[in-house]
C-alpha positions in Angstrom: 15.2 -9.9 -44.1 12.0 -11.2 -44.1 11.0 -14.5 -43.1 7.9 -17.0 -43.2 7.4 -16.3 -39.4 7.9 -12.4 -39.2 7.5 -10.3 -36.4 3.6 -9.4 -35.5 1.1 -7.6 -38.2 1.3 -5.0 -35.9 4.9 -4.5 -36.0 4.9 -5.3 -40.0 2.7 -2.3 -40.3 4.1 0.1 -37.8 7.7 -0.1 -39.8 6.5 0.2 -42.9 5.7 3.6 -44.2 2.4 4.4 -46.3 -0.5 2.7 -44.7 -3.3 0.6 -45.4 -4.9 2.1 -48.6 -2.2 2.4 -50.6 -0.8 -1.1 -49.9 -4.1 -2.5 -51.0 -3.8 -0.6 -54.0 -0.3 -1.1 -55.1 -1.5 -5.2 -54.7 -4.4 -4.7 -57.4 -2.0 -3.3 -59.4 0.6 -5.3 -59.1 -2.0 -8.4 -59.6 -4.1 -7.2 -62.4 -1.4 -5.0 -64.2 -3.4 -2.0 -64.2 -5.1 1.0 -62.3 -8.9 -0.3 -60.8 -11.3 0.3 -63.7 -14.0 2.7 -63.2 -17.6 1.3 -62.5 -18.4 -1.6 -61.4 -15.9 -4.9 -61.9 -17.2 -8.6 -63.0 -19.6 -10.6 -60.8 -17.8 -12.4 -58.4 -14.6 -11.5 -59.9 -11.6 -11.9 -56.8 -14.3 -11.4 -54.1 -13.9 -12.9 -51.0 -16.4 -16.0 -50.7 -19.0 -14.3 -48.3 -19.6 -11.2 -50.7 -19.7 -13.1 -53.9 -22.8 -12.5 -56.0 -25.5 -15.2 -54.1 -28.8 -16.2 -56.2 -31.5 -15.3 -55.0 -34.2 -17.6 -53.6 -36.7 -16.9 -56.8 -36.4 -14.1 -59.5 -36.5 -10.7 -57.9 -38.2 -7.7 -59.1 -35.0 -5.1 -57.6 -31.7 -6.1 -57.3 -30.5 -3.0 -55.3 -32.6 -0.4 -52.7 -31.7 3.8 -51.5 -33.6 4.1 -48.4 -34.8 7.8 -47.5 -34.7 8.0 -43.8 -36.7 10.5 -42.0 -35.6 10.1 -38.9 -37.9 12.2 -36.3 -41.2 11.2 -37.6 -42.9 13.1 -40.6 -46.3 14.5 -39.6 -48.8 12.1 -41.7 -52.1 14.0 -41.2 -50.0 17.1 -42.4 -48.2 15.6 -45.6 -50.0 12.2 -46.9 -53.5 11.4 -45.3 -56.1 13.8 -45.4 -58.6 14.0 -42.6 -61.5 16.1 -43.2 -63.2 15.5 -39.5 -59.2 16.0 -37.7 -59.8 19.4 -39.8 -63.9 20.1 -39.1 -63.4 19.4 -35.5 -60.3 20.7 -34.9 -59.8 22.5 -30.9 -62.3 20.1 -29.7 -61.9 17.8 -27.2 -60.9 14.1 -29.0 -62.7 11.7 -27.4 -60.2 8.3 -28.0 -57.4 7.3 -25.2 -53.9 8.7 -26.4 -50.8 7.8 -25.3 -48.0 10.9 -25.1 -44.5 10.9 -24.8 -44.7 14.2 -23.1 -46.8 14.2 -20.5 -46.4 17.6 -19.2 -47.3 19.1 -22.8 -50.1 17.0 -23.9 -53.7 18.2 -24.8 -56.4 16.1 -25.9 -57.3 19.3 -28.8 -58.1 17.8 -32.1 -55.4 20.2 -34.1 -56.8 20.1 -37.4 -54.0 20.4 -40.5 -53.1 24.1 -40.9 -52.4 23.0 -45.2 -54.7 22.5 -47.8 -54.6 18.8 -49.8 -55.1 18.1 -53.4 -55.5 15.6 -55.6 -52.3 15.1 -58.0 -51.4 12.9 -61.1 -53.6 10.2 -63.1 -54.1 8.2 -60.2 -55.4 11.2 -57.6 -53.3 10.8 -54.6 -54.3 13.6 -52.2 -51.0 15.5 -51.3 -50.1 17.9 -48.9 -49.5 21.7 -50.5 -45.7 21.2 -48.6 -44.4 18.9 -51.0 -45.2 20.0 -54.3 -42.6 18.2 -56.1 -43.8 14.7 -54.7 -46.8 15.8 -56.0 -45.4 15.6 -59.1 -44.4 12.0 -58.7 -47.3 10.4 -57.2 -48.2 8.0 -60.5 -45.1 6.2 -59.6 -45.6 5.4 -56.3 -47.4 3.7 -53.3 -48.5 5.5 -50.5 -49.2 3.3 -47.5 -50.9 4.9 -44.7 -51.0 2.3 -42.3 -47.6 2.0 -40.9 -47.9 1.0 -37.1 -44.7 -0.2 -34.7 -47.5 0.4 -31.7 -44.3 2.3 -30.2 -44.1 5.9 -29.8 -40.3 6.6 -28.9 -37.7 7.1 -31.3 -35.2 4.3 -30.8 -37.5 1.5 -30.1 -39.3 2.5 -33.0 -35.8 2.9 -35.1 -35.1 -0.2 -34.1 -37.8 -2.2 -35.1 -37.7 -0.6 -38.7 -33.9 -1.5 -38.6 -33.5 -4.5 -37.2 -36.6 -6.4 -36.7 -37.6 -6.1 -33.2 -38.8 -3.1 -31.0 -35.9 -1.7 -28.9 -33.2 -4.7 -28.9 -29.3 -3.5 -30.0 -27.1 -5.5 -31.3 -28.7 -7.0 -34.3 -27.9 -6.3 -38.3 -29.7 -4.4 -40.0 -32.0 -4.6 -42.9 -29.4 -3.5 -45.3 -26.8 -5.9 -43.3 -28.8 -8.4 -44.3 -30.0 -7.7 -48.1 -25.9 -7.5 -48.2 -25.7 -11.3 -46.8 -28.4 -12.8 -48.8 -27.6 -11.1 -52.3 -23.6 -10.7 -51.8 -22.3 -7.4 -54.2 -22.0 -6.9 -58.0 -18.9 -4.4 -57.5 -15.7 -4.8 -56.3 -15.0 -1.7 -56.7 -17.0 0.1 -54.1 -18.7 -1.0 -50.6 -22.1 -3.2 -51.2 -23.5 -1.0 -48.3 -23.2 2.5 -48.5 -24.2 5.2 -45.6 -24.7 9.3 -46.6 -24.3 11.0 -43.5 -25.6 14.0 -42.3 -23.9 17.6 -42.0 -25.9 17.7 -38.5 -24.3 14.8 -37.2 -25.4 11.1 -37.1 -28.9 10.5 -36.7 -30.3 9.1 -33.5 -29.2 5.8 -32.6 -26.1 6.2 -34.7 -23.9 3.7 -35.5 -27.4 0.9 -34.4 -28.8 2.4 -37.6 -26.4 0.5 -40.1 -24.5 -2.1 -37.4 -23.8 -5.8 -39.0 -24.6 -7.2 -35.5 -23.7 -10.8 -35.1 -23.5 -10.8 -39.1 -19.8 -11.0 -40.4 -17.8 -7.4 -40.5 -18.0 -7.6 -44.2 -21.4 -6.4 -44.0 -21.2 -3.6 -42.3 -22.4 -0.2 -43.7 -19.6 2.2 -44.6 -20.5 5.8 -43.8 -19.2 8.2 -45.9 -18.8 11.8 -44.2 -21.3 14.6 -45.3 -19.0 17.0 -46.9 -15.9 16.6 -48.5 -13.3 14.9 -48.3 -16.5 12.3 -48.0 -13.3 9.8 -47.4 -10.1 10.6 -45.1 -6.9 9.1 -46.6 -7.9 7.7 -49.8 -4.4 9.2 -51.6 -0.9 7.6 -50.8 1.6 10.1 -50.1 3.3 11.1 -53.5 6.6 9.8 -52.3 5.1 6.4 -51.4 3.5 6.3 -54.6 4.0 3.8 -58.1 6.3 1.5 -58.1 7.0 1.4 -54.1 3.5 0.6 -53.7 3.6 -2.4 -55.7 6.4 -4.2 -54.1 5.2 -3.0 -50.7 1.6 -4.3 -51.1 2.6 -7.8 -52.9 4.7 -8.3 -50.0 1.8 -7.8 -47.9 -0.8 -9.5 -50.2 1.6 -12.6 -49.3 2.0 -12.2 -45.8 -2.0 -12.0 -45.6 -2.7 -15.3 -47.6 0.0 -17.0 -44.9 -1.4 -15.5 -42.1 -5.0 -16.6 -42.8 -4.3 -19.6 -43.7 -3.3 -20.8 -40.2 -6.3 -18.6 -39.0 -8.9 -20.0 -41.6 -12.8 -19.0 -41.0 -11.8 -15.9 -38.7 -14.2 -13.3 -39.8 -12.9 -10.4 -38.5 -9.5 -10.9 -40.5 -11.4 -11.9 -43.3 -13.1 -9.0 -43.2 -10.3 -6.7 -42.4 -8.2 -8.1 -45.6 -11.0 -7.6 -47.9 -11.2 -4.0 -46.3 -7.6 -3.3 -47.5 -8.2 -4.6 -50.7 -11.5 -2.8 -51.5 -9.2 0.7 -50.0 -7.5 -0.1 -53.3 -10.4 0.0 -55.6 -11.9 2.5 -53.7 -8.6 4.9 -54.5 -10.0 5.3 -58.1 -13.5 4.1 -58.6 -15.3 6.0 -55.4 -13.6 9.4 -56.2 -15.6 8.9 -59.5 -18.5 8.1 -57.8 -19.0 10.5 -55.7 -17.7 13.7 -57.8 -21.3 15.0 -58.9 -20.0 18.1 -60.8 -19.3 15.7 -63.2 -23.1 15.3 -64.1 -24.8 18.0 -66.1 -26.0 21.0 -65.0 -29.5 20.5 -65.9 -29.4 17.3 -63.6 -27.8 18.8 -60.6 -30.8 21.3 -61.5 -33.3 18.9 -60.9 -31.8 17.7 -57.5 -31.9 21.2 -56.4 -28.1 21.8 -56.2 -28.6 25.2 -57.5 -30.2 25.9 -54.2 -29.0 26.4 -50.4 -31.5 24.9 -48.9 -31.4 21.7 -51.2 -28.2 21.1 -52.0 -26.7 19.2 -49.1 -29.7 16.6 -49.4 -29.7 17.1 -53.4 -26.8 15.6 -53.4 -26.7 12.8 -51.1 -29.6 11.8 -53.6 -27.6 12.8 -56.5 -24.8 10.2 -55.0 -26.9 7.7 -54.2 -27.9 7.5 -58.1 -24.8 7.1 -58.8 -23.1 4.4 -56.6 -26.7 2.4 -57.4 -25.5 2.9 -61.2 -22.0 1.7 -60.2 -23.3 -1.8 -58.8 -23.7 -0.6 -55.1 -26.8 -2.9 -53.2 -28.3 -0.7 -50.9 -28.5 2.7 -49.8 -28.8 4.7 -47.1 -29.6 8.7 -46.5 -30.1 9.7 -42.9 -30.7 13.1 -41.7 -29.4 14.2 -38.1 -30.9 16.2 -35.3 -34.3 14.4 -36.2 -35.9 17.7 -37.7 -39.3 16.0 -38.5 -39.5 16.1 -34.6 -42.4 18.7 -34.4 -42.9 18.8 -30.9 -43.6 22.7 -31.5 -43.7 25.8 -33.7 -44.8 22.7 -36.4 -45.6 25.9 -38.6 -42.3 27.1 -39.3 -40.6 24.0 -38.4 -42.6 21.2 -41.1 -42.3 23.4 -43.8 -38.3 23.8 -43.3 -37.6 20.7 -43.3 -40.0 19.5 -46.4 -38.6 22.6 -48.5 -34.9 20.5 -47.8 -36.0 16.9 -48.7 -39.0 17.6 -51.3 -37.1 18.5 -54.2 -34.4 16.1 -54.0 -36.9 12.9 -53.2 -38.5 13.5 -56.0 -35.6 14.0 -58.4 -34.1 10.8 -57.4 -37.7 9.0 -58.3 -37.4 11.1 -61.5 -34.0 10.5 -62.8 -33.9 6.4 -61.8 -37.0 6.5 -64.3 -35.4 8.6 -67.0 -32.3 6.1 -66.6 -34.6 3.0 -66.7 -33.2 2.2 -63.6 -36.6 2.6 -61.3 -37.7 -0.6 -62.5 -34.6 -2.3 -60.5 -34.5 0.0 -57.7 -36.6 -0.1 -55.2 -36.8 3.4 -53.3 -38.2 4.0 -49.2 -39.7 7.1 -48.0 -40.3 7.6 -44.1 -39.5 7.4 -40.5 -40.0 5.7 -38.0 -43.3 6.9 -36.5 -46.0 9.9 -37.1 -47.4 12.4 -35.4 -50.7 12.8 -33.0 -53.9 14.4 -34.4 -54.1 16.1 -30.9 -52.3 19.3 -30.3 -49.0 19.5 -28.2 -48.9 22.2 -26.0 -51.5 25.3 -26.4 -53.4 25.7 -29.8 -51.5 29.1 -31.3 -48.2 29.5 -33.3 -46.4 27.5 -31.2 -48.5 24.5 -31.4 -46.6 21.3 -32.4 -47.5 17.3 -32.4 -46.3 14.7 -30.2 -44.8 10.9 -31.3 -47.2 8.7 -32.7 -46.4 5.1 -33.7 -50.2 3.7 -33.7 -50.5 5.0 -37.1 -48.9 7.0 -40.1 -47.8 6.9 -43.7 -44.4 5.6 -45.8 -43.8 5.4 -49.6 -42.3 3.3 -51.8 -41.4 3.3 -55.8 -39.7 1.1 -58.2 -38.4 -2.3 -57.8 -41.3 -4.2 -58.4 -44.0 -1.8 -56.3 -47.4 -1.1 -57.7 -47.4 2.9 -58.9 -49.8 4.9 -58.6 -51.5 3.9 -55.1 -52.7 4.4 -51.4 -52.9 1.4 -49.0 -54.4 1.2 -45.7 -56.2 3.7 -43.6 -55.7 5.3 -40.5 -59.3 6.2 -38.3 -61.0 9.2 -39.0 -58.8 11.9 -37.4 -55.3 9.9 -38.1 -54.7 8.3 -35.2 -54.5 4.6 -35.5 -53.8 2.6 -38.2 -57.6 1.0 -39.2 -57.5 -0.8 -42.4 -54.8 -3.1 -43.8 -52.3 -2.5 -41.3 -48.6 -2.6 -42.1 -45.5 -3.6 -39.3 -41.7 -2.8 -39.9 -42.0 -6.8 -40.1 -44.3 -6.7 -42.7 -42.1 -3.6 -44.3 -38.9 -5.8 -43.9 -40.4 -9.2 -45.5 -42.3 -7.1 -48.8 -38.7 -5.4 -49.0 -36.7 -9.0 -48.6 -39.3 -10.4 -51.3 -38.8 -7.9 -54.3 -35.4 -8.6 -53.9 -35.7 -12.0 -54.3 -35.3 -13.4 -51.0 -37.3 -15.3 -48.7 -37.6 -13.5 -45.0 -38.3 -17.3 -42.9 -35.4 -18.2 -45.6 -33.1 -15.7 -45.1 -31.4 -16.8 -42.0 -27.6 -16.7 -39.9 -27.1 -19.4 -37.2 -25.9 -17.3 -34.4 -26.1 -18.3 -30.5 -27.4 -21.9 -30.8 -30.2 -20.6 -33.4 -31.4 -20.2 -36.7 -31.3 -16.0 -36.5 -33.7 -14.2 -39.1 -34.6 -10.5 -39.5 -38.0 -10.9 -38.3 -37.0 -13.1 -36.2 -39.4 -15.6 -37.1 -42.6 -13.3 -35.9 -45.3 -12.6 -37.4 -44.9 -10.9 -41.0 -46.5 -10.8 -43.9 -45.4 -10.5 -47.7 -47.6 -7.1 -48.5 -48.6 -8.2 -52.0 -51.5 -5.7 -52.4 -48.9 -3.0 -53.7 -46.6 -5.1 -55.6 -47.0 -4.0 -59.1 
């Protein structure tokens, strides 16, 4: 018989038979009187405190964000910025101090682009002839070619883009953070949602979407790259209906007592909301994430009709949807770092461009078609660029070594001027020259279209006011906000 004081959680749980998601779900039900609604719930509706709906700190132009990661670092001077001199004087001998990441393959050739540019759409954004369908979309976005994190490795670069300063671990990210300040407008689906790669994670892992020293509750939940995209989410069939209800009341009950001697615990907190969310999940992200549901012409237009874009097709696809179903903010990362063209950049750019292309600019496509652009606010890019100088010998197997001093990002929706370049790199690509833009600057443009304040935004955490950009230098970048 149970009893006010009962035995540990731990033993609770180990002698009672179904596990955490159904419990959570026979509670809901047993509370509301019904299975979890599809789509998003109320505003606010039986959240915990901490992911209620927050206002913002003045109207914002988004209210949610799908980041497209490209971890590896996409060539620039190959896809988005055109240099005609990098190209004229290309297998000379550049003349400017560069700094390599690999030492023992570096060459100070100017390696001119081996594709041809054009000028695309009403506005005349030059593109590169390996992503024709971006082509397609360049009146609805901004391309800024100044991005600079003055750091050519990977992680430290990642880093910075994440979580606001070069190289440190440990901190929440970007999309921890959008989660903290703005709260969620579903309950029944995580605020912060991961897509995974078939590859494997991308580098730095689990640092790419870590809460840090932010509550557990705003975490990012990765769902796995191929189905099942979530283990467990059905109860047994014996241990479904009306066993779940009585099993997960009783535990609904023992949870309230049990916080309440434990109040402002965060982890707990965290870990009951988890159980309950399992519930909502059990109904609500099976919907979500079952694309065969949309029409074919759609999944069409993602490129799901094709092998070589239907893994990332559909991550996009999904992403659409959760954004539709009241999810905040997105993220699609790609593993093994393919836009890593250290050589054979020949074969190897145009492989990788023929995967993502099509499915980028679907996603752009279909949020306008569903007037959801407007309130979306969609990244492009990785984390640095490539080198105008050749790595390794000038022939076939020729590729381009990290370059953080300089290359290009887009954005669209949400409150971002379409139809625009910002900021220049020099002559042959190599350094952002004109109107640079910082993963600071990045971070505090992103914070203000959705309404927050980056020196506003802020967690007291180890004797100190804690911010994102961590109260350096950053600027609002209003020149491409529409």
């Amino acid at each position: 018989m149970w009893t006010d004081t009962p035995a540990t959680r731990r033993s609770f749980l180990a002698r009672t038979a179904g596990g955490v998601g159904f419990f959570a779900l026979a509670h809901l039900l047993h509370r509301e009187g019904l299975l979890a609604a599809e789509g998003p719930g109320k505003p606010g509706e039986n959240l915990p405190a901490s992911l209620a709906p927050r206002k913002p700190h003045f109207a914002p132009k988004a209210k949610a964000m799908i980041s497209l990661f490209m971890h590896g670092g996409p060539s620039h001077v190959d896809l988005f910025d055109p240099k005609p001199e990098l190209t004229k004087n290309s297998g000379k001998e550049y003349a400017g101090d560069v700094k390599y990441s690999f030492v023992n393959r570096a060459s100070k050739k100017l390696f001119g682009s081996p594709w041809k540019f054009a000028k695309h759409g009403k506005c005349g954004t030059e593109v590169s002839e390996l992503l024709p369908h971006t082509a397609g979309i360049v009146d609805d976005i901004a391309v800024v070619r100044s991005m600079h994190t003055g750091f050519n490795g990977h992680e430290v670069s990642i880093r910075y883009f994440h979580g606001g300063i070069a190289g440190v671990t440990g901190r929440p990210t970007m999309g921890s953070w959008i989660v903290y300040g703005l709260g969620t407008e579903t309950q029944n689906l995580p605020a912060y949602m991961v897509l995974s790669d078939p590859a494997g994670p991308p580098v730095d892992a689990a640092h790419n979407w870590n809460c840090g020293f932010l509550p557990p509750l705003y975490q990012g939940t990765v769902l796995r790259p191929q189905e099942p995209r979530i283990l467990n989410l059905d109860p047994p069939s014996d241990a479904a209906g009306e066993v779940q209800k009585q099993n997960l009341a009783l535990l609904a009950e023992l949870n309230s007592k049990h916080l309440a001697t434990r109040p402002g615990e965060a982890d707990l907190e965290a870990r009951i909301a988890s159980y309950e969310l399992a519930a909502m999940m059990q109904t609500s992200a099976k919907e979500a994430l079952d694309v065969s549901r949309e029409p074919d012409r759609v999944r069409s237009m993602y490129g799901l009709d094709r092998p070589e874009t239907r893994d990332y097709g559909t991550r996009c696809l999904i992403a659409r949807r959760l954004i539709e179903r009241g999810v905040r903010f997105v993220q699609i990362f790609l593993g093994n770092q393919p836009w890593d063209n250290h050589n054979t950049i020949t074969t190897g750019l145009p492989a990788i461009c023929k995967r993502t292309d099509q499915p980028a600019a679907a996603l752009v496509k279909d949020l306008k078609q569903r007037g959801l652009l407007d309130s979306t606010l969609v990244h492009w890019g990785g984390e640095i660029g490539r080198l105008p100088v050749c790595e390794g010998e000038l022939d076939a197997k020729a590729g381009r070594d990290h370059n953080g001093q300089g290359f290009t990002n887009w954005l669209a929706g949400g409150g971002i001027k379409p139809g625009i370049t910002y900021g220049e790199t020099d002559e042959v690509g190599h350094k952002a020259a004109v109107n640079v833009v910082t993963p600071n600057d990045f971070q505090a443009t992103v914070l203000h279209l959705l309404g927050l304040d980056h020196d506003k935004l802020v967690y007291h955490h180890g004797g100190r006011a804690q911010r994102l950009t961590d109260g350096r230098p950053a600027r609002v970048v209003n020149e491409i906000l529409a």
